[in-house]
C-alpha positions in Angstrom: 80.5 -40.6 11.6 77.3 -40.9 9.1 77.8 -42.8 6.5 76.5 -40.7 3.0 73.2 -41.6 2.3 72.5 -44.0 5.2 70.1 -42.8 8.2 73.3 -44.8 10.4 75.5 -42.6 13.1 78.7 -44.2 14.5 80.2 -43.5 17.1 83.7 -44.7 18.2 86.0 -44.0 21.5 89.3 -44.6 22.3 91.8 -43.9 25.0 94.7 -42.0 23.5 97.0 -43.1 26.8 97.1 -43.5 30.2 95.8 -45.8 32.8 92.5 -48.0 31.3 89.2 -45.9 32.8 85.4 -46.9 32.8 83.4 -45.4 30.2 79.5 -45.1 30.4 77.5 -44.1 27.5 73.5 -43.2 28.6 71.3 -42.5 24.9 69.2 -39.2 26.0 66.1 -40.0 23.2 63.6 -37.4 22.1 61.4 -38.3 19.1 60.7 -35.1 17.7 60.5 -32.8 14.3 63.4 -30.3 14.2 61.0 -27.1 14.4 59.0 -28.3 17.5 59.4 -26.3 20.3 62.0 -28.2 23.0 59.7 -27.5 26.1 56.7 -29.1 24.6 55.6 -32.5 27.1 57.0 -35.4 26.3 54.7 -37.6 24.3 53.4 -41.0 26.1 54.9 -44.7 25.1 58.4 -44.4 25.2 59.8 -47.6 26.0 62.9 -49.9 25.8 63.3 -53.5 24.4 66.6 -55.3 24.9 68.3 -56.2 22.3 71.8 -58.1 22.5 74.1 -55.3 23.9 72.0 -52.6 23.0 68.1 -51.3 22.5 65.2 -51.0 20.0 63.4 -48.3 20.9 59.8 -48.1 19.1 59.0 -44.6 17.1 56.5 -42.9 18.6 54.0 -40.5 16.4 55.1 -41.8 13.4 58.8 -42.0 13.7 60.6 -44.8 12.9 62.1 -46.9 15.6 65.4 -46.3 16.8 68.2 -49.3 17.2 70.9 -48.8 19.4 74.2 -50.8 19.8 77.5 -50.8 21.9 80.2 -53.5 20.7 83.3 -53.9 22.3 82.5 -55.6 25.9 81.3 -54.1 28.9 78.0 -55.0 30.4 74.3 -53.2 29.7 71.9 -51.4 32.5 68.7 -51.2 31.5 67.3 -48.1 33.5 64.5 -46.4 31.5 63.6 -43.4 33.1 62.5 -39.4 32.0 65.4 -37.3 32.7 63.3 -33.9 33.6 64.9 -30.5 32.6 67.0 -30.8 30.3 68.8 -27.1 28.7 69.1 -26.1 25.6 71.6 -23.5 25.6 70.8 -21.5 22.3 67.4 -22.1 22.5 67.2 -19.9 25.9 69.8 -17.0 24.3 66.9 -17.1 20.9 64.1 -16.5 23.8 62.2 -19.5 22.8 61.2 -22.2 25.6 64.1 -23.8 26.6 64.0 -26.6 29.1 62.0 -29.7 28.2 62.0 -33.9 29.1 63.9 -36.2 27.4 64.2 -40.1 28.0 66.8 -42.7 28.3 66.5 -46.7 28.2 69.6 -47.0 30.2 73.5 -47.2 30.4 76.2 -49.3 28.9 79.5 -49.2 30.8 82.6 -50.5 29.1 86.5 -50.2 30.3 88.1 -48.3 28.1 92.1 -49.1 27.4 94.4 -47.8 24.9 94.6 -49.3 21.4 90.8 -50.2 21.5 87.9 -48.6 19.5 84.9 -48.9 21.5 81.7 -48.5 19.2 78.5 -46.6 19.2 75.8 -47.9 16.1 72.4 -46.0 16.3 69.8 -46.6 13.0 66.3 -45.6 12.2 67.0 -47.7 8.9 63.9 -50.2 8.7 65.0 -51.7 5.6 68.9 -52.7 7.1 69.9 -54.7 9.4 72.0 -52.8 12.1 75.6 -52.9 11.1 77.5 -55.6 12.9 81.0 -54.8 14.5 82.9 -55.8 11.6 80.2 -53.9 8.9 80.5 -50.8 11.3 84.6 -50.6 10.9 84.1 -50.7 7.3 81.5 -48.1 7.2 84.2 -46.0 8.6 86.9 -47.0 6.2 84.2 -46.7 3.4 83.4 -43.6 4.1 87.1 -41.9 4.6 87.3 -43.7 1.2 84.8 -41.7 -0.3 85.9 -38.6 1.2 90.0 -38.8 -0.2 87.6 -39.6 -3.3 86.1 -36.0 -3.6 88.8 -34.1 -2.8 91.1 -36.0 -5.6 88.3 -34.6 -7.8 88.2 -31.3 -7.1 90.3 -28.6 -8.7 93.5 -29.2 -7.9 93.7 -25.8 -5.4 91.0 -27.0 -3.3 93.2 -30.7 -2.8 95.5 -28.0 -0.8 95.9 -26.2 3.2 92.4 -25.4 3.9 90.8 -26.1 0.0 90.0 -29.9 1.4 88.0 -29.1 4.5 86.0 -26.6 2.1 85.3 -29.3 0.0 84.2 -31.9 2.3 81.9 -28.8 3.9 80.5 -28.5 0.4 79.4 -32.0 0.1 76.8 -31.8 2.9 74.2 -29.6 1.4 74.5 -32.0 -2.5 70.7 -33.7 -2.5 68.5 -35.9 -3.9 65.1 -34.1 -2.4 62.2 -36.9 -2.6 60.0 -34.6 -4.5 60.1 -35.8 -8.2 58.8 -33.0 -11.0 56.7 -34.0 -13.6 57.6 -35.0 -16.6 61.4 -34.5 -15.7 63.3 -37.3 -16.8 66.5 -36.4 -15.1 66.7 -37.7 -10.9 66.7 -34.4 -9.1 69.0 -32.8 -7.1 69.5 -29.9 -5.0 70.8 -28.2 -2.5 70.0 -27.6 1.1 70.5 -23.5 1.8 71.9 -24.0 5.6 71.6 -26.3 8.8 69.8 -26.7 10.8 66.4 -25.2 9.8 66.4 -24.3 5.8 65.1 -26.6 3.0 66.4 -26.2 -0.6 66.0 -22.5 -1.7 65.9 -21.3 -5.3 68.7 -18.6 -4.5 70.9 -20.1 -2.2 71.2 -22.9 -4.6 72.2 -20.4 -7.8 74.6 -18.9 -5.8 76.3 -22.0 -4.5 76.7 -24.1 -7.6 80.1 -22.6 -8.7 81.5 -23.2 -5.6 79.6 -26.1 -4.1 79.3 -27.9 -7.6 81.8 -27.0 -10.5 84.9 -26.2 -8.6 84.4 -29.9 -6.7 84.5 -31.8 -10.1 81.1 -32.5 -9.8 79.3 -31.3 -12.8 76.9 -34.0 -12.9 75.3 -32.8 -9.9 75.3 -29.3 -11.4 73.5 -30.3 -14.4 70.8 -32.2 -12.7 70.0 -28.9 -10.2 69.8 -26.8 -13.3 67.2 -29.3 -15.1 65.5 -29.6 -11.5 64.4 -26.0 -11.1 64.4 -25.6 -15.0 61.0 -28.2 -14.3 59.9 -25.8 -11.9 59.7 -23.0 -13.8 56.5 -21.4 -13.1 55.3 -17.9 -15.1 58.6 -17.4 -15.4 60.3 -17.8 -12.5 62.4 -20.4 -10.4 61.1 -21.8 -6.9 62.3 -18.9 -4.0 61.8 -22.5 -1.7 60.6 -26.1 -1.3 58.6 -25.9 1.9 59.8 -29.4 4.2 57.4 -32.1 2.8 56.0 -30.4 -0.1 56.3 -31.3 -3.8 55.2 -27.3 -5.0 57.5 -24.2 -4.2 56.9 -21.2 -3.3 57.8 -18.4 -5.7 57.8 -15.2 -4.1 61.5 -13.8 -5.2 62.8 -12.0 -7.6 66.4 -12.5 -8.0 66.4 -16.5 -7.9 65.5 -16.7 -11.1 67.8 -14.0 -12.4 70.3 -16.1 -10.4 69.7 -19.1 -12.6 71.1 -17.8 -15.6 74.3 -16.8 -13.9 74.4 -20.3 -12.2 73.6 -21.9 -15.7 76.4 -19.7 -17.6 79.3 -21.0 -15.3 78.2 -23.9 -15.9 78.2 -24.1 -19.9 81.6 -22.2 -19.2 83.3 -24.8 -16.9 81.5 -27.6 -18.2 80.8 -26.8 -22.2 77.5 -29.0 -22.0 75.7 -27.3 -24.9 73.2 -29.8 -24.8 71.9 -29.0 -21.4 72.2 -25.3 -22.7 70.1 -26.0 -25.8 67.5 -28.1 -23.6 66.9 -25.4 -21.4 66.6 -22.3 -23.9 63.0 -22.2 -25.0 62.3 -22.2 -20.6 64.9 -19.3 -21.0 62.7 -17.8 -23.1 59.9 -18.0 -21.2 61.6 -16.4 -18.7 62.8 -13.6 -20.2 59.1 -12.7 -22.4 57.4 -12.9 -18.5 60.2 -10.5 -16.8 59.3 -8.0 -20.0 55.9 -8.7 -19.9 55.6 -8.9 -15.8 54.8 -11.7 -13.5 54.2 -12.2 -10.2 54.7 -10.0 -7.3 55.3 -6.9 -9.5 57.8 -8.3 -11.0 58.3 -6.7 -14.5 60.7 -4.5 -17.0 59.2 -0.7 -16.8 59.5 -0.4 -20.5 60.1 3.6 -19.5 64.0 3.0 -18.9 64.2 -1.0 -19.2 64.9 -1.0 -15.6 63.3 -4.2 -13.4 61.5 -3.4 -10.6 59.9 -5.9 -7.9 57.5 -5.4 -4.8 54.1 -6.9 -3.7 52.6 -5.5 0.0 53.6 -8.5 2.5 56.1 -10.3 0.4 60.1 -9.6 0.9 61.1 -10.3 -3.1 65.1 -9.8 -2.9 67.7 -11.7 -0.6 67.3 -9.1 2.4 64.0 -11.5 3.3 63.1 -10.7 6.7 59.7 -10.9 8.1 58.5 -11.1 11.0 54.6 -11.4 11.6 52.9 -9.4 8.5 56.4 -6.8 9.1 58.4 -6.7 6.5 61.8 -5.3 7.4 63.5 -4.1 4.5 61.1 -4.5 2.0 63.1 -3.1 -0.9 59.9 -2.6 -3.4 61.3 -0.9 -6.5 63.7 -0.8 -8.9 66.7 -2.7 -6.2 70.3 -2.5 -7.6 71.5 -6.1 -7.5 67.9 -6.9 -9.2 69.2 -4.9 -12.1 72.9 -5.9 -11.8 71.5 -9.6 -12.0 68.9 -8.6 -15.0 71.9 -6.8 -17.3 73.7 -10.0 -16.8 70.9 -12.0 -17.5 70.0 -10.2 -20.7 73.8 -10.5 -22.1 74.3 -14.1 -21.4 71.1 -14.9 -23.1 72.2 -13.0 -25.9 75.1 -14.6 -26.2 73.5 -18.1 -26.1 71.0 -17.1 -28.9 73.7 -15.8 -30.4 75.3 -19.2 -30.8 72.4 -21.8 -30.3 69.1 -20.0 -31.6 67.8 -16.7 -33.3 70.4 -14.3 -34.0 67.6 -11.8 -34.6 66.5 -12.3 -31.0 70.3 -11.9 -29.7 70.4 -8.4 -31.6 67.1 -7.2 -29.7 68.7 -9.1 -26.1 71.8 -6.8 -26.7 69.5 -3.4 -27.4 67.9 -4.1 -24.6 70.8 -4.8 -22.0 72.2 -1.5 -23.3 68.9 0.6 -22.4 69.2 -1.1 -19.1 73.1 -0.2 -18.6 72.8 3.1 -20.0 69.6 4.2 -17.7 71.7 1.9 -14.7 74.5 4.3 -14.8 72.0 7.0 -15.4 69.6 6.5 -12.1 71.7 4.9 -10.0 74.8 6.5 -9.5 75.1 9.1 -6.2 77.5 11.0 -8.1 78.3 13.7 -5.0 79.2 10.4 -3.0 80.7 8.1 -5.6 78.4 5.2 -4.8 75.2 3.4 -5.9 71.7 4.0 -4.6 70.3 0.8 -3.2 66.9 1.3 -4.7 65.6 3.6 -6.9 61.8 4.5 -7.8 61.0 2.7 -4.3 57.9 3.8 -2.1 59.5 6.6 -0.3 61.4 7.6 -3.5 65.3 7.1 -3.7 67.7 5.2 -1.5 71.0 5.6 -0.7 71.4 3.7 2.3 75.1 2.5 1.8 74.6 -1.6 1.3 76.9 -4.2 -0.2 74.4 -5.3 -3.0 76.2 -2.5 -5.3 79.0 -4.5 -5.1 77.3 -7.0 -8.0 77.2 -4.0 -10.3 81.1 -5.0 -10.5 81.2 -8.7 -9.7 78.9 -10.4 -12.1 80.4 -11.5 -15.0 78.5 -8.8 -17.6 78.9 -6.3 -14.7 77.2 -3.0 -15.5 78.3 -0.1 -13.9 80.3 2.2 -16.1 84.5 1.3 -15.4 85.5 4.0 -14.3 83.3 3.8 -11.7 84.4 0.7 -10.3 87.2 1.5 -8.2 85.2 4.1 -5.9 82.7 1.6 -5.4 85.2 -1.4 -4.3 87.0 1.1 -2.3 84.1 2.6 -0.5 82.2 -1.0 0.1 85.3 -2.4 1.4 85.9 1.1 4.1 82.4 0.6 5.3 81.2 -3.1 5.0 84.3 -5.1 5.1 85.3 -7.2 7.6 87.3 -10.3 8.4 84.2 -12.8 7.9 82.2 -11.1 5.2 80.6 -7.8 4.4 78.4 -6.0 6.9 74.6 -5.6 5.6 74.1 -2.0 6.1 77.1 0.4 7.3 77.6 1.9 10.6 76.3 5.2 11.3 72.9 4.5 9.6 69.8 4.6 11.6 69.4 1.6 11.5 72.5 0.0 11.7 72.3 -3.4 14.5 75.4 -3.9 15.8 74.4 -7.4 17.1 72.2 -10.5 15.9 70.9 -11.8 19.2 67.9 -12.0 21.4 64.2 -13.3 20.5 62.9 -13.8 16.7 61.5 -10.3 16.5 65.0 -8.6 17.7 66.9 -11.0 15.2 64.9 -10.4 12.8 65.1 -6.3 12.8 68.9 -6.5 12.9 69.2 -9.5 10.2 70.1 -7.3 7.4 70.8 -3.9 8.9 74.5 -4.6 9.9 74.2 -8.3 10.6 77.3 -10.0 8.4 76.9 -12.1 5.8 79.8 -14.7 5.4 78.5 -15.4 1.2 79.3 -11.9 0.4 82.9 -12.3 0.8 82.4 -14.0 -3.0 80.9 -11.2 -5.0 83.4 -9.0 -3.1 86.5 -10.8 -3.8 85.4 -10.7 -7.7 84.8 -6.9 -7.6 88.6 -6.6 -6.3 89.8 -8.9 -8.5 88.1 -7.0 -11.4 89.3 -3.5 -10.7 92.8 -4.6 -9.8 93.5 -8.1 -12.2 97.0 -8.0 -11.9 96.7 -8.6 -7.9 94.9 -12.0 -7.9 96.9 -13.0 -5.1 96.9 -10.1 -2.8 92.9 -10.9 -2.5 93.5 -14.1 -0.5 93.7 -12.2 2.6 90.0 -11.1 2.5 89.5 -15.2 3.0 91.7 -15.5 6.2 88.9 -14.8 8.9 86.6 -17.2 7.4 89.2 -19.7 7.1 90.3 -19.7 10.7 86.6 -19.7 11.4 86.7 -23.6 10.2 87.3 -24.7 13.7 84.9 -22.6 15.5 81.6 -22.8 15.3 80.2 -25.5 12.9 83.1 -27.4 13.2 84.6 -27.8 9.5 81.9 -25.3 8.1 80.8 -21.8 8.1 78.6 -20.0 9.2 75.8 -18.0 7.8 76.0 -14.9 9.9 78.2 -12.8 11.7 77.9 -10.0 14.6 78.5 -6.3 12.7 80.7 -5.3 15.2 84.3 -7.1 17.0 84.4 -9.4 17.7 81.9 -10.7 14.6 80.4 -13.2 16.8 79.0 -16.4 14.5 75.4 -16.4 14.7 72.2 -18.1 12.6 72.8 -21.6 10.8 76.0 -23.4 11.9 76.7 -24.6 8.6 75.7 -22.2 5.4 75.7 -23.8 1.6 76.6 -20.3 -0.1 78.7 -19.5 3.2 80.9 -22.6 2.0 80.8 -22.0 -1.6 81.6 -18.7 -1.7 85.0 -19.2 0.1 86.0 -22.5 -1.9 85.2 -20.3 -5.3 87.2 -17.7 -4.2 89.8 -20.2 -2.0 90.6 -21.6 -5.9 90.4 -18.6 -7.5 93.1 -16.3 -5.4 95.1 -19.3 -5.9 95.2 -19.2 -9.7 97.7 -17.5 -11.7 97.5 -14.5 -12.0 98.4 -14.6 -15.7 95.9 -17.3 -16.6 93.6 -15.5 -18.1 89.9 -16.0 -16.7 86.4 -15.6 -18.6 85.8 -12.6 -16.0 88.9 -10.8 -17.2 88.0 -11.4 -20.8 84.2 -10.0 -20.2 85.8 -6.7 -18.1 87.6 -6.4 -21.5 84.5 -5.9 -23.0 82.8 -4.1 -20.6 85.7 -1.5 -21.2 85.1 -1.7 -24.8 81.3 -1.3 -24.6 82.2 2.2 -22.3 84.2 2.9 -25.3 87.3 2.8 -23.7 88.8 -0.6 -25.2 
């Protein structure tokens, strides 16, 4: 267990029954950063001082020192020693270098009977003390404490069958980055995008704050993310990532920000913080004058049909963001079709906010403008010989209709923008083609270049990471397309969640992953432990459970969607 907020593992064993046996614990230490390569030498000064019934073992490079303790009896062994050739598993299957040194400062052996907790207590906490026995059992009953504590605070379907797990899954990408923003009052928080290798990304974090956030009761947190990238606005857009150790992001997307005002609108509708809403507006409004204006990256309204498009040589812009070396594998430069799902939404919520907090003349021109970008959506994107959506439109190589689930926002989002009668062959055909028990696949089979697999080196992984590769978040926007087209069968979408859900105890235990295989068996692949992976189910977990007579915002805003298409 690690207590929240504490740089503190403990460890504890017990015999469930039988005979009493002889346990030995021997620490394997390697002080390292996360994204060095395993087989690099083993740096010089490792070393061992005895302390009571365990070790201080002194940082080396920087690091702090580590203190380890065994309580409970038993008797220590100091043995330092290299242990030569040690394998890392997934490293080998990645093709990276795979067998490198580690070190131990000994053994602890301890007989082991039933009834008794023998403890583990390893710190890198200079500032503490190392827990004593007694402070080491309460760390444990502290921290079950705290955990019955969020789940009593979520909505009351998540306190229910798989709901708490979800929620306790959620809590581990909530943070307090060191990084403070200037002139930004409020302590910042964020959210880390998956483990074990991502930082806090602009997008990820949009996406998950429903889920991850609001449906967990924990709306403070939600308001102090929004603030935090609100202060990071920069020529009107949101950070894309927070590089590990940096203060400045890097802005090279063009849907984080877009994702921003959906985040922020489920917010002022779960929450009603108009405050927060009326503090943030005139950065809103920056936003929206640089996306008609254009920004970085090509980013920018063609003032033509309204439509936004995105692309700069080298840069991936949208969420299908692989690159390897200068190789950009689905680049996506145009006018992409979530881009311009994400913008129409974008344009009516901020009408609907200036509508109600500050210039009703501006709202008027918002809503003139989100109806030259619906009427020329429905207009460029719509294959209507196949009854889907083009991917991109206006790209390099002219149209593209290379069948992908980011259509499927054209329905989801709350202002969604294709045309309804339209929706139902677009649900249908996504979830034929790109549905499967842990997500939607990336690109559908039969296209050239459709990967059935996600393994092998970096180069491999990254040419098949979004051309079939599934993504467990995308069971979200999905599930709020079905829901859409057919309202009156809230329930019936629950089985869409039932792959994922068994998936719990498989592969990051209590968590989900970020990828899957596109073909049976969808083997779990990529980051153990995804934020929007998580969120996306507990949104949707909650939401299937619902009544279905309720009545939900989304419902409401299909209403006027139909009454917009003149059909209300």
């Amino acid at each position: 267990m690690i207590p929240h907020g504490r740089n503190v593992v403990v460890v504890a064993h017990r015999l469930l029954q039988g005979d009493p046996v002889e346990l030995e614990l021997r620490p394997m230490v390697r002080f390292r950063q996360h994204d060095v390569p395993v087989d690099r030498p083993l740096q010089p000064g490792y070393r061992a001082i005895p302390e009571g019934e365990g070790f201080r073992i002194p940082g080396v490079e920087g690091f702090p020192d580590l203190r380890i303790r065994f309580f409970e009896g038993g008797t220590l062994y100091p043995d330092p020693r290299v242990v030569p050739e040690f394998i890392y598993r997934v490293e080998a299957s990645r093709g990276y270098g795979a067998v490198g040194d580690t070190w131990s400062p000994g053994a602890w052996r301890a007989p082991l009977q039933p009834g008794v907790h023998v403890l583990l207590v390893a710190s890198t906490e200079a500032d503490r003390p190392l827990p004593t026995l007694d402070e080491a059992r309460r760390l444990f009953d502290e921290e079950r404490a705290r955990r019955r504590a969020l789940i009593d605070a979520a909505h009351p379907a998540a306190r229910e069958g798989a709901g708490p797990d979800l929620v306790l899954a959620a809590d581990q990408f909530l943070v307090r980055p060191l990084r403070a923003a200037p002139g930004n009052a409020v302590q910042e928080r964020s959210v880390i995008a998956g483990y074990h290798w991502f930082t806090d990304w602009g997008r990820d974090t949009m996406i998950s704050l429903e889920g991850l956030a609001l449906v967990t009761g924990r709306a403070l947190e939600a308001r102090g993310i929004l603030r935090t990238f609100g202060a990071h606005v920069r020529d009107g857009l949101i950070p894309n990532l927070f590089p590990e150790g940096g203060e400045e992001g890097l802005y090279h997307t063009a849907d984080a920000t877009l994702w921003f005002f959906h985040a922020l609108d489920r917010y002022v509708s779960e929450t009603g913080d108009r405050e927060t809403l009326r503090d943030l507006l005139p950065t809103l409004r920056t936003i929206m004058e640089a996306h008609v204006r254009g920004t970085r990256f090509g980013i920018g309204m063609d003032h033509r049909d309204a439509l936004l498009r995105q692309g700069a040589e080298g840069y991936q812009l949208t969420w299908m963001d692989a690159k390897y070396g200068d190789f950009v594998v689905t680049p996506r430069r145009g006018k992409a079709v979530e881009i311009n799902a994400l913008w129409y939404n974008a344009l009516r919520a901020m009408a609907e906010w200036e509508r109600t907090e500050g210039d009703r003349e501006h709202a008027r021109r918002l809503e003139q403008r989100a109806g030259r970008v619906r009427s020329s959506f429905n207009q460029r994107f719509w294959i209507e010989e196949e009854r889907y959506l083009y991917d991109v439109v206006d790209g390099e190589d002219g149209d593209d209709d290379a069948f992908r689930p980011n259509q499927i926002f054209a329905v989801s989002l709350p202002h969604p923008v294709l045309d309804p009668e339209r929706w139902e062959p677009v649900v249908r055909a996504v979830e034929e083609r790109l549905l499967t028990p842990v997500g939607l696949r990336s690109l559908a089979p039969g296209h050239p270049d459709y990967c059935s697999t996600y393994f092998g080196d970096l180069r491999t992984r990254d040419a098949a990471y979004h051309q079939g590769t599934v993504w467990s978040w995308l069971i979200g926007p999905f599930v709020d397309a079905w829901i859409r087209t057919w309202p009156g069968r809230r329930a019936e979408a629950r089985r869409f969640l039932d792959g994922l859900i068994a998936h719990l105890g498989e592969f990051g235990l209590g968590s989900i992953a970020e990828i899957f295989d596109g073909d049976p068996p969808h083997r779990p692949r990529g980051c153990i432990s995804q934020a929007w992976g998580v969120a996306e189910v507990l949104r949707c977990f909650v939401k299937t459970t619902e009544r279905e007579d309720a009545g939900t915002v989304e419902e409401e805003r299909a209403s006027e969607a139909l009454h917009d298409a003149g059909r209300g």
